[in-house]
Steps between C-alpha positions, in 0.01 A plus 500: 500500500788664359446276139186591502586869532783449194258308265255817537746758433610276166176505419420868539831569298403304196144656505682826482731429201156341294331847573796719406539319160135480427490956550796553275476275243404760190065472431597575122800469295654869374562554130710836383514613130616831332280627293615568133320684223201319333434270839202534714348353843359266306788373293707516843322272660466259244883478476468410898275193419147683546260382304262754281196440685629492825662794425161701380313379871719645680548800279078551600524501838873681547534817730450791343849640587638182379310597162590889489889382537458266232353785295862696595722235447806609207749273352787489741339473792472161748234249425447310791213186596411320775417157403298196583552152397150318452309222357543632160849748517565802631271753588614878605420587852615873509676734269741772535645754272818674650633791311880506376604824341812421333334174388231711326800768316652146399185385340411832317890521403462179305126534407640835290778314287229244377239815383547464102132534408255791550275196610719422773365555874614286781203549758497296814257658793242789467750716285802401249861559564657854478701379194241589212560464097477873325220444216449753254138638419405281208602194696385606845240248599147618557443211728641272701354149607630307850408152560668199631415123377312319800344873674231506309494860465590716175575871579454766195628819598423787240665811426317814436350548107359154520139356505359343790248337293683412231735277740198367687350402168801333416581295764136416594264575198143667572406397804249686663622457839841642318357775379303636784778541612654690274174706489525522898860644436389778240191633687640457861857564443462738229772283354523631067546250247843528478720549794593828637845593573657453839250171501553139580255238475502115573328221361503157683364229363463123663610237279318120571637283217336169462558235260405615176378821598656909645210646720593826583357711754584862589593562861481834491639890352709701684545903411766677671442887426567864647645295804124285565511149456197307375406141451170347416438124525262349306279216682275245435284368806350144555125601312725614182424856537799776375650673779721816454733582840667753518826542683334730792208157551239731301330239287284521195271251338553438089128487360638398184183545259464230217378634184138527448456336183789271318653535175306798430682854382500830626265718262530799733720620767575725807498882399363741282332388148212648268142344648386196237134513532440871613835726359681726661790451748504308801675354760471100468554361894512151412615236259320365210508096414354418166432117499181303326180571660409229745862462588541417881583768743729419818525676844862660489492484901315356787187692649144558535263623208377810570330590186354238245217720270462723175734816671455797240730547227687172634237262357422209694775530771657316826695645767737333761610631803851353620723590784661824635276717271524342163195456271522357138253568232342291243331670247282460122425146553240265331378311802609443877612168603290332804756612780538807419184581722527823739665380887652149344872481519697426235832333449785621229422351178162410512269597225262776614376573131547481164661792199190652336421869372249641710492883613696792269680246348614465142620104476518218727758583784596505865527832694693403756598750783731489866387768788676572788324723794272626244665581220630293215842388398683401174542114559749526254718659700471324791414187440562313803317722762730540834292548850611562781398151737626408828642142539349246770739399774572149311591647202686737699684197618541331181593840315811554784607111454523596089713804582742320764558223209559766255767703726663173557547375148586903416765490799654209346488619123645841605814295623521323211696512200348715283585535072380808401335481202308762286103463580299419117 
């Protein structure tokens, strides 16, 4: 009996010691770097082993205070990582950023003996370090760009005196979905052509480089002005339609008309001019194309033909209906084409008739005009036709996955080394 007893108590003891070294033997392996100028969280952890793409996962689904003190990490402070050791190498667990003032006067000590250029910035975090080249006027950069190799994210911040447009032209070309939003920026923002003083604006752009080719996409602008700050995300959604979202989840659709007839030339525009057939001044409220009789005429937007008959001074004339209160015009035409029959719907680009002469006309031509609520509209001037459209719920869904990716990429680019180079 008293064995028994002994050989029960040995075994309860060596249960107990298994236990007690299973709970403190470490889950993940701790890594602890100081951070020096030009490193970020992603350079950090591939000195630790991470790779890249494991990295970039866990980077998605990260807390967001684990994000905001990446975003406030400085050189000089304590990089530290909790690692895993798996199938294919290390994989980070957990992050932590601990503060270290003297650390950080060290680094910005040495960061201002190496500032020889007016180039120069050492930026690590949301902001650079304290220790800042003094540029004269001429040289001053009028804009700065931030990105970091592997983030897929290229930041252009601009200074005020330069053109929105001209840097969205340049880094994306025409693109309608581009510039509706640069349209959505003058008429909702009131934002001028150049930028006013006391202004900041942002331009992010998504970078997907494939072999052989550089698609660029633009994430979004940011304006930072009078103490409001504004972003509007451009959007795409699953049926290809052009989505404008602004920063407060107001949405507009981009109609984006195509051009009524190709390669033809304008003959007459918007404004004021002396009447051809009749004399006299008057106020022209549309566009002329002239283009060979019999030359196809195309839809510039989805809708429903309202109007397909001889209309007055228009001539032989058809007239769409589209959404939110738009109606196009199609006027002085030689014949209608068989769809363009009153209640049929009508998708952009088809033919509804052909160029011809007919009404107080002088020469074969298109008279082309946009309404909006009743009243017309220079489609010069705005040429890709913002409405206000709510969203579905999926596209809600879809829209907020496209912003988390972009914050996350923008998170990881802000902590990046960033060259500052003058913007073309």
């Amino acid at each position: 009996m008293k064995r028994w007893v002994l050989s029960l108590l040995a075994m309860a003891a060596l249960s107990s010691s298994w236990v007690g070294a299973t709970t403190i033997s470490p889950r993940c392996a701790s890594h602890r770097e100081v951070i020096h100028v030009n490193e970020n969280a992603m350079s950090l952890a591939r000195r630790a082993g991470v790779d890249q793409a494991h990295f970039f996962a866990w980077l998605d689904k990260a807390p967001a205070a684990t994000r905001k003190a990446m975003q406030r990490m400085r050189p000089g402070d304590i990089f530290e990582l909790c690692l895993r050791t798996g199938h294919s190498g290390p994989a980070v667990t957990s992050i932590r950023i601990r503060r270290d003032r003297a650390g950080r006067k060290l680094a910005e000590t040495e960061a201002s003996k190496t500032l020889a250029h007016p180039s120069f910035a050492a930026v690590i975090g949301s902001v650079a370090t304290s220790a800042r080249p003094v540029a004269s006027a001429a040289h001053r950069p009028v804009a700065t760009e931030l990105a970091v190799p592997g983030s897929g994210l290229q930041l252009t911040q601009l200074r005020p005196g330069r053109s929105l447009g001209h840097v969205l032209e340049s880094r994306l070309g025409h693109h309608p979905l581009v510039m509706a939003v640069l349209d959505f920026a003058r008429h909702q923002w009131h934002l001028p052509r150049q930028l006013p003083k006391g202004s900041h604006c942002t331009v992010a752009v998504l970078a997907n480089k494939t072999v052989g080719h550089d698609r660029r996409r633009l994430a979004y602008v940011e304006l930072d002005y009078h103490g409001h700050r504004r972003r509007v995300y451009p959007f795409v959604d699953p049926h290809g339609r052009d989505f404008i979202v602004a920063s407060h989840g107001r949405s507009f659709r981009v109609l984006n008309p195509l051009l009524p007839v190709s390669r033809a030339r304008i003959s007459s525009g918007w404004g004021w001019r002396i009447q051809p057939v009749l004399g006299g001044n008057e106020f022209h409220h549309g566009i002329d194309y002239a283009a060979a009789p019999g030359t196809p005429i195309r839809a510039t937007m989805s809708g429903v033909v309202d109007v397909s008959n001889w209309h007055g001074n228009y001539g032989r004339m058809v007239e769409i209906r589209h959404a939110d209160g738009f109606a196009t015009r199609y006027g002085h035409l030689h014949a209608f084409a068989s769809r363009a029959r009153v209640g049929r719907r009508v998708r952009r680009g088809q033919v509804i008739g052909y160029v011809g002469t007919s009404g107080l006309s002088t020469g074969p031509h298109l008279y082309y005009e946009v309404w909006e609520h009743g009243r017309r509209i220079n489609p010069l001037k705005h040429p890709h036709l913002i409405v206000a459209q709510r969203m579905s719920r999926s596209e809600r869904r879809q829209f907020s996955a496209f912003v988390a990716k972009v914050a996350s990429r923008e998170m990881l680019a802000r902590s990046g080394p960033a060259p500052v180079t003058p913007a073309s």
